[in-house]
C-alpha positions in Angstrom: 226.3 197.8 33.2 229.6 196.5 32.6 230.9 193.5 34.1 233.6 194.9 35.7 231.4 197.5 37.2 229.5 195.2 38.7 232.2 193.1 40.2 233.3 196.4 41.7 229.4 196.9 43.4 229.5 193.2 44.8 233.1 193.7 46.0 231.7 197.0 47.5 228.9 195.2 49.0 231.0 193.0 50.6 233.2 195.6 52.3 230.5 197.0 53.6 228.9 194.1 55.6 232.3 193.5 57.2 232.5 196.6 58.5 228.9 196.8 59.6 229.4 194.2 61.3 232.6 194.7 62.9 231.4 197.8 64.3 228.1 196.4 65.4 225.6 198.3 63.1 222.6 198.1 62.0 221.9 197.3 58.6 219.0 199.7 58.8 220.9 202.6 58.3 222.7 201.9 55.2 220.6 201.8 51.5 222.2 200.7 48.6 220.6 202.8 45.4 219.9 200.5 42.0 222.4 201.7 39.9 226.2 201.6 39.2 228.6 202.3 41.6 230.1 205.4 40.0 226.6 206.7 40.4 226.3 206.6 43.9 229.0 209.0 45.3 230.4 206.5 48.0 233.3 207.6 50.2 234.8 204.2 51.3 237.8 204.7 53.8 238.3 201.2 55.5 242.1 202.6 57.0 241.6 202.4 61.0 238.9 200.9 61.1 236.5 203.1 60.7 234.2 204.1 57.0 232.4 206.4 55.7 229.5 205.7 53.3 227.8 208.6 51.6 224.6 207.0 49.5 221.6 208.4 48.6 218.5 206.9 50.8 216.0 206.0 48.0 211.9 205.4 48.8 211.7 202.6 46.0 212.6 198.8 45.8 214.4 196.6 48.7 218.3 196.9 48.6 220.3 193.8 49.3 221.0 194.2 53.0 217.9 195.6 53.8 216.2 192.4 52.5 218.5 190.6 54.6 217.8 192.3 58.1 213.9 192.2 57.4 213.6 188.5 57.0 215.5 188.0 59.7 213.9 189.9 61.7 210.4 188.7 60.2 211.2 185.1 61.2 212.2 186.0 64.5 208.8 187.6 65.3 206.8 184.8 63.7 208.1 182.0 65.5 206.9 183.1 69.1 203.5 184.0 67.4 203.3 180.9 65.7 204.0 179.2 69.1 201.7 180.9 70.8 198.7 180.9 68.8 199.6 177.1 68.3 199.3 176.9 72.4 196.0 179.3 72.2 194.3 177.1 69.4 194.9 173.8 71.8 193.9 175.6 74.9 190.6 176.6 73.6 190.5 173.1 71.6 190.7 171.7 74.9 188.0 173.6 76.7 185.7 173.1 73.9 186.7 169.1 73.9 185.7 169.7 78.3 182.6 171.4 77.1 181.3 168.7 75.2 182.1 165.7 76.7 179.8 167.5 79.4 176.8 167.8 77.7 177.1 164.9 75.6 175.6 163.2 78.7 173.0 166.1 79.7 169.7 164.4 80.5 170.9 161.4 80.1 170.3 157.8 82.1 173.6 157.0 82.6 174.8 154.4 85.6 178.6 153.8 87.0 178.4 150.4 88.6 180.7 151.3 91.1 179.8 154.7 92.1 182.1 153.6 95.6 185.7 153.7 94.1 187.9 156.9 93.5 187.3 156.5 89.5 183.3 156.1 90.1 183.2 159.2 92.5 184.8 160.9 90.0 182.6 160.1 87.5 179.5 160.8 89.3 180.8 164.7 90.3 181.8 165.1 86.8 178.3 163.6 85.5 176.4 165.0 87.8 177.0 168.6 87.4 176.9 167.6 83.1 173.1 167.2 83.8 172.8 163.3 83.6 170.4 161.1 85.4 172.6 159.2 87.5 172.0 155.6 88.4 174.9 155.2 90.9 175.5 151.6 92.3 177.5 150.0 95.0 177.6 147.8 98.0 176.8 149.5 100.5 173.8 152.3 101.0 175.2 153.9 103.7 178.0 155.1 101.5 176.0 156.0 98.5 173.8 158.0 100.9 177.0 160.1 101.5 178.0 160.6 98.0 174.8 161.6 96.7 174.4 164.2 99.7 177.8 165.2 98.9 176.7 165.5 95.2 173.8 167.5 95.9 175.3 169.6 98.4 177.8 171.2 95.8 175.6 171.4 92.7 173.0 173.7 91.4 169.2 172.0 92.3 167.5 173.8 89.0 170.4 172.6 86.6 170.6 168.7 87.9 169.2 165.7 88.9 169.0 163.9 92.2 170.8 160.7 91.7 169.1 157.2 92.3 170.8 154.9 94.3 170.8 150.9 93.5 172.8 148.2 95.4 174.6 146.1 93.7 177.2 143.7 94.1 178.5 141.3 91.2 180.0 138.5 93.9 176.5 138.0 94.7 175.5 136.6 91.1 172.3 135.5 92.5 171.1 138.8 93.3 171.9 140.4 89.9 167.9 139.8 88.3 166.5 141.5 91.0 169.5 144.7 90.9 169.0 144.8 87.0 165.3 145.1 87.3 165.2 148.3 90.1 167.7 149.7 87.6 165.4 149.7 84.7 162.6 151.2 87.3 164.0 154.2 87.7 164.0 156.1 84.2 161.9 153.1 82.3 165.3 153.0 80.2 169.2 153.2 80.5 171.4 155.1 78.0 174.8 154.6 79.1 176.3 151.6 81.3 180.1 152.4 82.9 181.1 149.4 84.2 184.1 150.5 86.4 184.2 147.2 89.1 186.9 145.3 89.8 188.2 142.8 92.1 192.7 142.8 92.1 194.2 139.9 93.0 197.8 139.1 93.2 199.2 136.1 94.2 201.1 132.6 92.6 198.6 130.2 91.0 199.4 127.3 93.1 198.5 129.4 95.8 194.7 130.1 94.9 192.2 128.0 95.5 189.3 127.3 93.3 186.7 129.3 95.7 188.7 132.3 95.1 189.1 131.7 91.4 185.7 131.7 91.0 185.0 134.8 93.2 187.4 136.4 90.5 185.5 135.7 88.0 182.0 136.7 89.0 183.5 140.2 90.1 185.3 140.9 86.8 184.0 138.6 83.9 180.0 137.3 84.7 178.9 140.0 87.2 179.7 142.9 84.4 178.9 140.3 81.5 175.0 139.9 83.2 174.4 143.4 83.7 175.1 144.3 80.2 173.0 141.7 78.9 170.2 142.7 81.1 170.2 146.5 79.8 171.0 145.7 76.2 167.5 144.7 75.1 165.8 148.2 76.3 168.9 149.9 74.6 168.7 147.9 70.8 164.7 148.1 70.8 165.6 152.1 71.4 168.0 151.6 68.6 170.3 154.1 71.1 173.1 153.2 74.1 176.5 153.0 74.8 178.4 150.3 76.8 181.7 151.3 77.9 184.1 148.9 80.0 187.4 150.5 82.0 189.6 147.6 81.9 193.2 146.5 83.0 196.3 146.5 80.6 196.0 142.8 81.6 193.4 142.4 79.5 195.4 142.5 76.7 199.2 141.7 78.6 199.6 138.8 80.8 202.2 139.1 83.6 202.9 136.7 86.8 201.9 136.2 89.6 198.2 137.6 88.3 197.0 134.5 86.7 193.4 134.5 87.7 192.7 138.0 87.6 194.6 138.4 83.9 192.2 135.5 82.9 189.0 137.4 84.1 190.0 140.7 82.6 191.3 138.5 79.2 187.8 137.1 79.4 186.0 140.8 79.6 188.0 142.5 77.2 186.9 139.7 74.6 183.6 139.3 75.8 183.0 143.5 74.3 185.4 142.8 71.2 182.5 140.4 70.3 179.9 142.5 71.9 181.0 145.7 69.7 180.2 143.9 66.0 177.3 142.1 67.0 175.6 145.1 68.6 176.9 148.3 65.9 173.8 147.4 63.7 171.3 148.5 66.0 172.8 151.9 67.3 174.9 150.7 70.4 178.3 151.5 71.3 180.9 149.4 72.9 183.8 151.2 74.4 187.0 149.6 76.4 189.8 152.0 78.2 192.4 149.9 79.3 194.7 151.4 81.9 197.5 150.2 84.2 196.4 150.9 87.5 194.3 153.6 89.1 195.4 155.4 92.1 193.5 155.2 94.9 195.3 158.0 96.8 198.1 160.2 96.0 199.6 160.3 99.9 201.8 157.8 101.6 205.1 157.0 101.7 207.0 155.9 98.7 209.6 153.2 98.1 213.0 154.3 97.1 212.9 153.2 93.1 216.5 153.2 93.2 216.9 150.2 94.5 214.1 148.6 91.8 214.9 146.7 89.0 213.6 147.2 85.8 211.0 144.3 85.9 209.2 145.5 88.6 208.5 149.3 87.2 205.9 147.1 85.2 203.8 146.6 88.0 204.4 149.5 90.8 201.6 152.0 90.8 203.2 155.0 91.5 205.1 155.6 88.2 202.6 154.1 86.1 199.1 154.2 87.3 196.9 157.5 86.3 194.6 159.5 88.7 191.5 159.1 89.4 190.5 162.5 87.7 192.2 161.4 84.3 190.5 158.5 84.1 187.5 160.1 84.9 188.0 162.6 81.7 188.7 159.8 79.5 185.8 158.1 80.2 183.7 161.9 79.5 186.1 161.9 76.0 185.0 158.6 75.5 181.3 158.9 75.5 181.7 162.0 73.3 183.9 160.7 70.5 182.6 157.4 70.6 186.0 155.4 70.7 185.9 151.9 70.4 189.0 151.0 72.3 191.6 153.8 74.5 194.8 152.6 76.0 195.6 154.6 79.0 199.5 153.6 79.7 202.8 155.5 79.6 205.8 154.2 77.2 206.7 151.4 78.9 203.8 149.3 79.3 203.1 150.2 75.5 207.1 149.3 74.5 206.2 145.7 76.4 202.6 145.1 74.6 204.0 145.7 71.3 206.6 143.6 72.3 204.5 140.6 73.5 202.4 140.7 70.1 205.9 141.4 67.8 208.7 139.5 69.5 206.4 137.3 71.7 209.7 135.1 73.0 211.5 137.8 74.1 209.1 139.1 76.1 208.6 135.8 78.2 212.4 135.8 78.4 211.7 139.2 80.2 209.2 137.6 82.5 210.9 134.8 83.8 214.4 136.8 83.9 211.8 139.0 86.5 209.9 136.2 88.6 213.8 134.8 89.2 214.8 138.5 89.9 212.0 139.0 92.4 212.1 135.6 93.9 215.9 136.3 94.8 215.1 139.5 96.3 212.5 138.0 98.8 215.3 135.3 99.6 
């Protein structure tokens, strides 16, 4: 083939795709042959806008356009499919994920400290139906009586386990010995501890008096601390256990106005940092979610957060906190994968504890510039 008789095909070629599409055809119904152009007895009459193209349809090889409108087409089918088998794969990864945090706990000793709060009562339903032997703990019996009726009420007698009920109550440090030793009664042995109490405080330091310091403390920081170390001997001599601690976001962030009960869940979160190393050689795991807050309820009024300024979306529940039921999941994820420490926070509180650890001046300047801000807005 010539050159000039191929500039002649391209030129040909061209002409061709304008007027396809200019006239809004398809490029499936025109074939270009392999060959010259003289070959292929075209008709080309672009006058008036209209054209004629007599070619030959041919069974072998791809022409140029043709190529064209199939991979176009190609792509434009595969991207939906790729999307949706991408959502399909996650789905099912998610169900299986569900499935498994589930009977990672199935016959089981496992206890939630505070069976009483929206996060423990989650955690006992979710538990409960995975086939554990559920220790569940609390301060009053009257109300543990209610949840385990409610618990055995709504699950399936052959595939579960009536739970055992223990009062306990870490304010009252004296009666922890006897609490820890009804607890080991019940199976003999314990093989995962949720410690999910808590005691929230908020108020200025100069404001709190020792007493209440104190009562801080033994709620989040020695109540917790004692019961651990009561169950951990039965758990290393088993070489088999798993400790894990939902904590505050203020156990790794300080902010005002929560000075005592910042210090208590400081104290805790380094208390299990230690714990984890010293305890990994004979088979126990130490776990730690830290979240910001965790709804109690999800009705009631809510404050216009127009008028809030930005210091204050640090510490409001409703934007930030999770639900119950999340937290509840993360804890079953948890005890599956074996994570050593989970941070349950949006951006925001995440943005501010890199911040504090990166550009730690800054971030007090951000902190003051908000105890000013909030103290004008009382005034």
């Amino acid at each position: 083939m010539d050159k000039k008789s191929t500039f002649n095909e391209k030129k040909t070629r061209v002409i061709i795709c304008l007027w396809l599409v200019f006239n809004h055809k398809s490029v499936n119904q025109v074939y270009f042959k392999r060959g010259p152009v003289k070959d292929r007895g075209w008709n080309i009459n672009c006058s008036g806008g209209s054209m004629d193209a007599n070619v030959t349809e041919v069974d072998n090889g791809w022409t140029f356009l043709k190529v064209m409108d199939t991979g176009w087409s190609t792509t434009i089918l595969l991207v939906p499919c790729a999307v949706v088998l991408t959502a399909g794969l996650l789905h099912v990864y998610s169900l299986v994920s569900g499935l498994l945090s589930k009977s990672c706990v199935r016959n089981k000793v496992l206890l939630v400290s505070d069976a009483l709060s929206a996060l423990g009562k989650e955690c006992a339903s979710i538990f409960h139906k995975g086939g554990a032997r559920l220790i569940l703990c609390g301060k009053s019996w009257e109300k543990l009586r209610e949840l385990s009726d409610d618990l055995l009420d709504t699950s399936d007698p052959s595939l579960t386990f009536p739970p055992k009920l223990v009062l306990l109550d870490f304010g009252d440090t004296e009666s922890l010995p006897e609490a820890i030793s009804e607890i080991m009664e019940c199976y003999g042995c314990l093989d995962v501890l949720i410690l999910n109490s808590s005691m929230k405080l908020k108020a200025p330091a100069h404001t709190l008096s020792l007493e209440m310091d104190k009562l801080l403390m033994d709620n989040n920081y020695f109540g917790p601390v004692t019961l651990a170390k009561g169950v951990l001997p039965s758990m290393m001599s088993r070489r088999s256990g798993h400790l894990l601690v939902v904590n505050s976001i203020q156990g790794k962030l300080a902010v005002p106005f929560r000075t005592s009960y910042a210090a208590s869940k400081h104290a805790v979160q380094a208390f299990f940092d230690c714990l984890r190393s010293e305890v990994a050689e004979s088979g126990v795991s130490v776990s730690t979610i830290n979240v910001t807050f965790i709804s109690s309820h999800t009705s009631g009024k809510q404050k216009d957060t127009a008028t809030k300024s930005f210091w204050s979306y640090l510490y409001t529940k409703k934007p930030l906190g999770v639900s119950p039921r999340e937290a509840a999941s993360e804890v079953a994820k948890t005890l599956s994968n074996k994570r050593k420490e989970v941070l349950m926070a949006p951006s925001l509180p995440k943005v501010v504890l890199y911040a504090r650890s990166f550009f730690p001046n800054f971030f007090f300047a951000v902190m003051a510039a908000g105890v000013k801000d909030a103290t004008n807005t009382k005034m």
